[in-house]
N, C-alpha and C positions, 0 to 999 in steps of 0.2 A: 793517378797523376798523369796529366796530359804529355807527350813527347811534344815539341817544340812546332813543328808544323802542324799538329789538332790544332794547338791553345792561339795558332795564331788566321786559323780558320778566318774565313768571311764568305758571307752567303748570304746572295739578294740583299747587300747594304746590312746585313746585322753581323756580328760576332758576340761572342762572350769572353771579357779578360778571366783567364786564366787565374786564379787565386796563389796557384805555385810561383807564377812569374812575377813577385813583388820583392820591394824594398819596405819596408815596415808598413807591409798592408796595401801599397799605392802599385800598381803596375810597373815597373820598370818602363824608363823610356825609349832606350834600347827596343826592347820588347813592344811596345807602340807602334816604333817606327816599321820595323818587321810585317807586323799587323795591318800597318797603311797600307806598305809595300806591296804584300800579296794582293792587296784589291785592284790596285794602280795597271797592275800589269796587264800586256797583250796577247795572244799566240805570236803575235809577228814581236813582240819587243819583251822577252820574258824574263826580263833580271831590272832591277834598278841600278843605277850608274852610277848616280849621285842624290841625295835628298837632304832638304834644309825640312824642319823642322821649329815652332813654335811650340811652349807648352804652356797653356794658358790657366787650365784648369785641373788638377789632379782627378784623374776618375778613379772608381772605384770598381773591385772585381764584379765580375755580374754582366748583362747584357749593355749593347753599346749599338749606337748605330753607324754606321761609314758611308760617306756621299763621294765620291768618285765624280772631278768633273775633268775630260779631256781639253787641253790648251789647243794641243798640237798633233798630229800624227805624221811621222815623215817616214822614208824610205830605211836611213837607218837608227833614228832616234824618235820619241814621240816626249813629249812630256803633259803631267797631269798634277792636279789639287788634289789634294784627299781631305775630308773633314772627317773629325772623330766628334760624336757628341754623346750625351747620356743627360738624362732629367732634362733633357731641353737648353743644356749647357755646351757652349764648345767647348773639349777639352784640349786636343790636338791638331794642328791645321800644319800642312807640310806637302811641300812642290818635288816632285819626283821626276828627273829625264830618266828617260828607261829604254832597253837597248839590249843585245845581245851580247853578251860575256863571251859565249864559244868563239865570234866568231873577232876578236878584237887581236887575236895571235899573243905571242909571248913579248913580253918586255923588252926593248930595245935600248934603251938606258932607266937607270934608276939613279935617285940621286944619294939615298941612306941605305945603308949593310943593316941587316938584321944586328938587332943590337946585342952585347952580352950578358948570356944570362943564368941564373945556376942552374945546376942540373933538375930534371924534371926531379927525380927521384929523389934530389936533396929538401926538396921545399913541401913543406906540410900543408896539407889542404883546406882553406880558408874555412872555419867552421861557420853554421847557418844563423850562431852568436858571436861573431866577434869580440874579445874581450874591449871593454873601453868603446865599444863603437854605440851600445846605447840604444841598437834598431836590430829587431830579428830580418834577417834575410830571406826568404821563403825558396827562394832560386837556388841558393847556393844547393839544395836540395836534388837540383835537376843537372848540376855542372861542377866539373870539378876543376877550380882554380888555386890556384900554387904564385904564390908570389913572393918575390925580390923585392926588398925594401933597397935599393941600388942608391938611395942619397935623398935631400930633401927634396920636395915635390919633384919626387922621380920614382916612377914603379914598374916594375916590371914582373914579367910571368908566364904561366901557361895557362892555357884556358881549351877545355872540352866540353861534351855531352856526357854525363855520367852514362849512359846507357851506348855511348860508342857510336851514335848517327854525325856520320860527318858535316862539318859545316859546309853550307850551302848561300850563296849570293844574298838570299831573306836574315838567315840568322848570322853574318855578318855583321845586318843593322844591326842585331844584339850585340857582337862582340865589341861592338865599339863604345857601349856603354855598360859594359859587365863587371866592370874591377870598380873598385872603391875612390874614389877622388881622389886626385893626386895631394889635396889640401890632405890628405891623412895623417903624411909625414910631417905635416906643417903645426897639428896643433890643432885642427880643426877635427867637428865634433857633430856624429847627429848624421838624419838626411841630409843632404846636398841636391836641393830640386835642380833639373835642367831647367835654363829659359830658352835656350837656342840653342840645335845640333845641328852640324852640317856634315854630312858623311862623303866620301867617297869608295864605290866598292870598285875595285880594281882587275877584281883576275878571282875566277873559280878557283877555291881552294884547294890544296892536295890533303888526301884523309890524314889525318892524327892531331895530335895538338896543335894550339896556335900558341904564337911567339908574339909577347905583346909589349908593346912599353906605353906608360901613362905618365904625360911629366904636364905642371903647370908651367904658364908662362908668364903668367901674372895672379897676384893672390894682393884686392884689397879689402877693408873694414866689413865689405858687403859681399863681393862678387869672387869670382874664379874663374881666371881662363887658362883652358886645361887640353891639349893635344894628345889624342891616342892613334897609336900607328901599332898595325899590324901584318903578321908574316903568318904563311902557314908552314908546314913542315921539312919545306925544300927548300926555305929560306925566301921564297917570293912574297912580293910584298902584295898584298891584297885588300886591304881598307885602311881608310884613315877617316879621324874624324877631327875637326874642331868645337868645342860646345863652351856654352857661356854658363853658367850656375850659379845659383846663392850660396852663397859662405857665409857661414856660423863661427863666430868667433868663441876659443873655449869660456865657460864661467869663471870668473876671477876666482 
């Protein structure tokens, strides 16, 4: 089993997805965007700040290639395209500003408090079959999440590295898409593809778990729009994301 920075490797434009890192067999997008991220980057601009994301085509574990084309390079921000393809398909295409984390200082206002949540210790840990969910997990394998059912499309939790590597500005992009769709609470059933994710990574995280809430804001016949904000261990806020998703209505 790969640890999260191998599986999200890139070298001279190729990686291989990781087989651990999916949702019923498909890579996690989350986990994609990470993947981007690492190629994107500079010596002079070595974290991502922000990235939007399209996901066009679902790829499959196995070899992939990644095109890296620079827009811009500036003094403190640069930004860049990244193309993800396989079989001659695009499957991920996503614009990344990228910049230094160390050097952005600490929070000066925030607008939201870490939200409430139960105790680590109270919440059982998401198994790699959810009952009722109908998709094996392969990830949940590699992280251990705990989660708050806190209302409808509203979730919340804790989220780690089963092997205790702290999160880092890359696997961020994953935390913002690692809990289950806030449609869960709703009645909704199945994968939930991304079509559009837009992250913000905020602040180098402090070691231990992360503090997460997953709430939608809209849920219709088709679609999902679902905000994740998270905190790490000292209560600072450190990513956020907004994404668009297909929603699957239950079988009558």
């Amino acid at each position: 089993m790969a640890g999260f920075a191998e599986a999200t490797t890139v070298e001279d434009g190729e990686a291989v997805l990781d087989p651990q890192w999916t949702v019923g067999g498909r890579p996690n997008g989350g986990y994609l965007l990470a993947l981007l991220a690492r190629a994107a980057v500079t010596a002079a601009h070595p974290h991502p700040l922000s990235a939007s994301a399209v996901y066009l085509s679902p790829p499959e574990p196995g070899p992939a290639s990644v095109a890296v084309e620079t827009l811009r390079e500036g003094r403190s921000v640069s930004q860049a395209r990244v193309r993800l393809t396989q079989k001659d398909k695009t499957c991920v295409e996503a614009l990344f500003t990228l910049g230094d984390l160390a050097a952005a200082g600490e929070p000066r206002f925030t607008a939201a408090e870490p939200p409430a949540v139960a105790a680590h210790d109270t919440l059982g840990r998401t198994p790699v079959e959810p009952p009722g969910a109908g998709v094996r997990i392969d990830m949940l394998e590699m992280v251990d999440q705990r989660i708050d059912l806190a209302g409808p499309g509203d979730l919340r939790g804790w989220l780690s590295f089963d092997d205790g590597t702290p999160f880092d500005a890359f696997s961020l992009l994953y935390a913002v898409d690692a809990f289950p769709p806030a449609s869960f609470t709703l009645g909704g059933s199945g994968w939930t593809p991304t079509l559009e994710l837009t992250a913000y990574v905020r602040g180098l995280p402090a070691p231990g778990p992360l503090r997460v809430r997953q709430y939608a804001r809209m849920v219709t016949d088709s679609q999902l729009d679902q905000v994740c904000e998270i905190w790490d261990a000292t209560g600072r806020p450190v990513a956020q994301a907004t994404q668009l998703a297909v929603y699957r209505r239950p079988k009558a």
